[in-house]
C-alpha positions as a Markdown table, in Angstrom:
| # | Residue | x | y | z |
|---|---|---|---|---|
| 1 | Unk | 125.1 | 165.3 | 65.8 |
| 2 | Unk | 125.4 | 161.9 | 63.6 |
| 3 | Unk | 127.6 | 162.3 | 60.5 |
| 4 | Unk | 125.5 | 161.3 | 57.5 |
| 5 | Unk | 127.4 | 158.0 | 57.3 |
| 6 | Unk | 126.0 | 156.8 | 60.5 |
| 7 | Unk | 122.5 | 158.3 | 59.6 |
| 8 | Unk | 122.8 | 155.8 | 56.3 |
| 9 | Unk | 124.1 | 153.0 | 58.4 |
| 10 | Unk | 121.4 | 153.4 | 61.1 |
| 11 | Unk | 118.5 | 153.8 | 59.0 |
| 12 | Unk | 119.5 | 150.4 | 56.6 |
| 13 | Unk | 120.0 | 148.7 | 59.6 |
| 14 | Unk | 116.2 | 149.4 | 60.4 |
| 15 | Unk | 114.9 | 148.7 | 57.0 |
| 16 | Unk | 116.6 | 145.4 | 56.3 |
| 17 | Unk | 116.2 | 141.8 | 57.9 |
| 18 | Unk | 120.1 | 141.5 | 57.9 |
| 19 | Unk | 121.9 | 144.4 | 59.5 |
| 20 | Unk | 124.8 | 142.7 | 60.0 |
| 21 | Unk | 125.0 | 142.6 | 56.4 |
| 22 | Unk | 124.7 | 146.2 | 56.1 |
| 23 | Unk | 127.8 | 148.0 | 54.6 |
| 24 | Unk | 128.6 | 151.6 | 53.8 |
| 25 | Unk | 131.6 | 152.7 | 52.1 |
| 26 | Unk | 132.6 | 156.2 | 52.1 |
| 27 | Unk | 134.5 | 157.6 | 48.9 |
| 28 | Unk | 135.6 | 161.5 | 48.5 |
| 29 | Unk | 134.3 | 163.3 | 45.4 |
| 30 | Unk | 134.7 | 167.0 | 43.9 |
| 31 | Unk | 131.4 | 168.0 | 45.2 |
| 32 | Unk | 131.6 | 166.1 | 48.7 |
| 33 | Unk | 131.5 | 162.5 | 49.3 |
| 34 | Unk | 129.5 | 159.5 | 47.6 |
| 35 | Unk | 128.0 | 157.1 | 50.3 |
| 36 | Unk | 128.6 | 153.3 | 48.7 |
| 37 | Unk | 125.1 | 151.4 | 50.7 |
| 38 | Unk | 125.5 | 147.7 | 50.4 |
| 39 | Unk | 123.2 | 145.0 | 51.7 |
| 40 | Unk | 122.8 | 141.5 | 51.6 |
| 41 | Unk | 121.1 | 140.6 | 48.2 |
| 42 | Unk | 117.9 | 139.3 | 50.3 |
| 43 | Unk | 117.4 | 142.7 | 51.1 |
| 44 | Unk | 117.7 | 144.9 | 48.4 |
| 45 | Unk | 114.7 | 144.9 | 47.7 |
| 46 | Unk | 113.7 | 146.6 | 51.0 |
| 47 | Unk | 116.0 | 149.6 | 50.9 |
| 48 | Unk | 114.6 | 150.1 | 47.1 |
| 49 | Unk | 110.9 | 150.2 | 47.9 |
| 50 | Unk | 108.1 | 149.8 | 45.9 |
| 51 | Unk | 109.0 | 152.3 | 42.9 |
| 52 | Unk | 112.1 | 153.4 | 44.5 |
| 53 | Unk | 110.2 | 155.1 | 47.3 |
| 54 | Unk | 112.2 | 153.8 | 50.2 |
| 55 | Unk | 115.4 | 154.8 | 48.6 |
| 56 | Unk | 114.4 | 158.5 | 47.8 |
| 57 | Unk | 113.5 | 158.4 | 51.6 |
| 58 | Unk | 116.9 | 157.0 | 52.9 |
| 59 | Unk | 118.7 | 159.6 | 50.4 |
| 60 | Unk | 116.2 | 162.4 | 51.8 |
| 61 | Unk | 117.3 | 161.7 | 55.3 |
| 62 | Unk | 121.0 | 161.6 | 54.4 |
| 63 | Unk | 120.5 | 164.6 | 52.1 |
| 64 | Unk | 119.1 | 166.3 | 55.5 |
| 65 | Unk | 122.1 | 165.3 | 57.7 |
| 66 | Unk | 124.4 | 166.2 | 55.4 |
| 67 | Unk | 123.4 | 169.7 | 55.3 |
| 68 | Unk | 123.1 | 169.9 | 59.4 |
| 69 | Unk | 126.8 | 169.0 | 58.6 |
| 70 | Unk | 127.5 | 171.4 | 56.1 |
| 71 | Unk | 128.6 | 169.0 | 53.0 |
| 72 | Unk | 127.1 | 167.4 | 50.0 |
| 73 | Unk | 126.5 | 163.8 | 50.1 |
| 74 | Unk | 125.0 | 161.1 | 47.5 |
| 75 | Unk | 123.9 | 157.7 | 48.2 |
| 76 | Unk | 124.5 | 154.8 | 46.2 |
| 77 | Unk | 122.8 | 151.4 | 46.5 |
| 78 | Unk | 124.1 | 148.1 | 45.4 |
| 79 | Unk | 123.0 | 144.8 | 46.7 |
């Protein structure tokens, strides 16, 4: 089973025209861990979506791994 980190990772890597680019950064919180998503600036557009539909996705399919995991995860996306 993936770990919601590589979930993240895999998934920008899909979206994006740069995957090498593609950086997640992994920080500890009280509530579980915040996922730090950084892309080339090119492509941030692409992991936001039109109206921030593309990122609820990603963060929905994180969300979903990270409770097949049994922790709490949040995704954060800077370009």
């Amino acid at each position: 089973m993936a770990s919601p980190r590589e979930v993240l990772e895999f998934v920008a890597r899909q979206v994006v025209d740069d995957p090498d680019a593609v950086r997640v950064e992994e920080e500890a919180d009280a509530r579980g861990s915040i996922l730090h998503l950084t892309v080339a600036d090119d492509d941030i557009g692409k992991v936001i979506g039109k109206g921030g539909r593309t990122a609820r996705a990603i963060r929905s399919v994180v969300r979903a791994a990270a409770i097949r995991s049994g922790t709490h995860v949040m995704v954060e996306i800077a370009g």
